[in-house]
C-alpha positions as a printed NumPy array, in Angstrom:
array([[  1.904,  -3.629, -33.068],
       [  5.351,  -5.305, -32.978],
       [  4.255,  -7.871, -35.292],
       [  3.09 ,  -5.23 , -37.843],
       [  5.992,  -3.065, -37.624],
       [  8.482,  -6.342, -38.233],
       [  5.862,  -7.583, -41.208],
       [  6.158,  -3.878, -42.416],
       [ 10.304,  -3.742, -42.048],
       [ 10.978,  -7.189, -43.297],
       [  8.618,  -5.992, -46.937],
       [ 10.221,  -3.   , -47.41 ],
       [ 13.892,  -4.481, -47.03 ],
       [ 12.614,  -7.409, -49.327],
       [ 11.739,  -4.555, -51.712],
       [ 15.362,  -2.377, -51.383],
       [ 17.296,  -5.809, -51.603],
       [ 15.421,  -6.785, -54.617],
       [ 15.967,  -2.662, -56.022],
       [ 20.458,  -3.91 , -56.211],
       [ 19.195,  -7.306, -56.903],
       [ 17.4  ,  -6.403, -60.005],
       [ 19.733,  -3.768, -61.423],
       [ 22.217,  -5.627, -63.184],
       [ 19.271,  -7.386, -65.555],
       [ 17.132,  -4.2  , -65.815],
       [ 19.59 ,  -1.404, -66.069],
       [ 23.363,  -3.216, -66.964],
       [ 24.99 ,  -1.747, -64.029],
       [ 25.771,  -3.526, -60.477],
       [ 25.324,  -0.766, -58.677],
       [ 21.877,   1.123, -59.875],
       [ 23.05 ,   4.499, -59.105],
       [ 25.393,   3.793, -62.036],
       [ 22.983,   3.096, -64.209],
       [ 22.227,   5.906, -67.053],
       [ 17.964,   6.861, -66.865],
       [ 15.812,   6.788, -64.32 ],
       [ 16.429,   3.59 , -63.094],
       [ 17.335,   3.873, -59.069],
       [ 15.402,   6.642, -58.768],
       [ 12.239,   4.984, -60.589],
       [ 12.73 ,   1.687, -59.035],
       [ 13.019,   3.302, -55.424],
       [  9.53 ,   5.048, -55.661],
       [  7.523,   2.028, -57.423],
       [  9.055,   0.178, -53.813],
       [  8.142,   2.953, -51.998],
       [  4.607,   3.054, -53.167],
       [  3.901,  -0.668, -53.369],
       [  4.556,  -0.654, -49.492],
       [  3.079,   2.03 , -49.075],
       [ -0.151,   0.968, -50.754],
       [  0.251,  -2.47 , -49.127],
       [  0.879,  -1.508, -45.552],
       [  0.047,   2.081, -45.147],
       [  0.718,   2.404, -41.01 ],
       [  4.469,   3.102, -39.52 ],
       [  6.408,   4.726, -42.781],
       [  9.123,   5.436, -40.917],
       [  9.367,   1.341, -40.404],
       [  9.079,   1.051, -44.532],
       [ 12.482,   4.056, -44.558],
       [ 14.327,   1.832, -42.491],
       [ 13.495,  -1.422, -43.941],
       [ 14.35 ,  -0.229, -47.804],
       [ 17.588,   1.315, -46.781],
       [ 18.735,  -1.826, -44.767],
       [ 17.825,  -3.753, -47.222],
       [ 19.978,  -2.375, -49.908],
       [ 22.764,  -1.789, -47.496],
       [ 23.113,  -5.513, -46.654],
       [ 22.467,  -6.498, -50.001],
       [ 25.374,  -3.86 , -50.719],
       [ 27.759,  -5.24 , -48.222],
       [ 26.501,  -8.973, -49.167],
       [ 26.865,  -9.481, -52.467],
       [ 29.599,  -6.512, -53.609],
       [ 33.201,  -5.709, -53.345],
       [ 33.621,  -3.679, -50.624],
       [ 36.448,  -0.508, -50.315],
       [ 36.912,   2.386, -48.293],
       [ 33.886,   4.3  , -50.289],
       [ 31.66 ,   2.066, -47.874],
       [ 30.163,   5.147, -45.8  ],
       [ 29.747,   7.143, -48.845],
       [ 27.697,   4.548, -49.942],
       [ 25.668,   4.394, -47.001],
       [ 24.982,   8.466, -46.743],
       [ 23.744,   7.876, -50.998],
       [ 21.424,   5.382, -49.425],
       [ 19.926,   7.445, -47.293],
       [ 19.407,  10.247, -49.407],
       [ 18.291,   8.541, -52.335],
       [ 15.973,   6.222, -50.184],
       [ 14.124,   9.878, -49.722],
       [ 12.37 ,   9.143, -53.205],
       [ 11.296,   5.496, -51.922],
       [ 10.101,   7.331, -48.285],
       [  8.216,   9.93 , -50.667],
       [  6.605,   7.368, -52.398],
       [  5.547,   4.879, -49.49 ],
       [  4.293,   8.3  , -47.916],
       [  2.14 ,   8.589, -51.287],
       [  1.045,   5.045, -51.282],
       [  0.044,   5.338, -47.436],
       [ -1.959,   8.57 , -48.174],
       [ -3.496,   7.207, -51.164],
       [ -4.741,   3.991, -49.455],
       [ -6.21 ,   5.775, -46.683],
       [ -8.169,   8.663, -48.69 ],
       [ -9.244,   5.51 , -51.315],
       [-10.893,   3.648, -48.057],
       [-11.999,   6.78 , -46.691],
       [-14.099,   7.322, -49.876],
       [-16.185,   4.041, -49.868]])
């Protein structure tokens, strides 16, 4: 069970690194809650359900992974400033979408092997 929790955590914060690590080329702006559209929001729930689909057990492990992954990518590879934990409570609340969406993936796995 350890093992599939880490392999769960270490995909999902592959997938919220990759969310800040994409944004500049997809939406222009460094930090994709900047970004005019859909973009965080959009990006955040195609993560959400890809892990979800791919590893439907422990969502709370996919949450966790997603929002540590753009935090570190946050604190890696930006400017920092004193807007740092305001930063971290957006994370969590917009990383709601990518939880709704690894929830949907999860359920949608299940009830598509449940109907062969």
């Amino acid at each position: 069970m350890k093992r599939e929790l880490a392999i769960n955590f270490l995909f999902s914060f592959v997938g919220g690194a990759m969310v800040w690590a994409l944004s500049p080329s997809l939406s222009g702006q460094v930090e994709p809650w900047d970004a005019k559209g859909l973009y965080y929001s959009a990006a955040l729930l195609i993560v959400g359900l890809t892990v979800g689909l791919a590893r439907p057990k422990h969502v709370w492990s996919h949450y966790a992974g997603i929002i540590l992954g753009q935090l570190t990518y946050m604190l890696c590879f930006l400017p920092s400033g004193p807007l740092i934990p305001v930063g971290v409570a957006f994370l969590a609340a917009y990383s709601i979408i990518a939880l709704a969406g690894v929830a949907s993936g999860a359920w949608f796995r299940r009830v598509s092997r449940g109907a062969r």
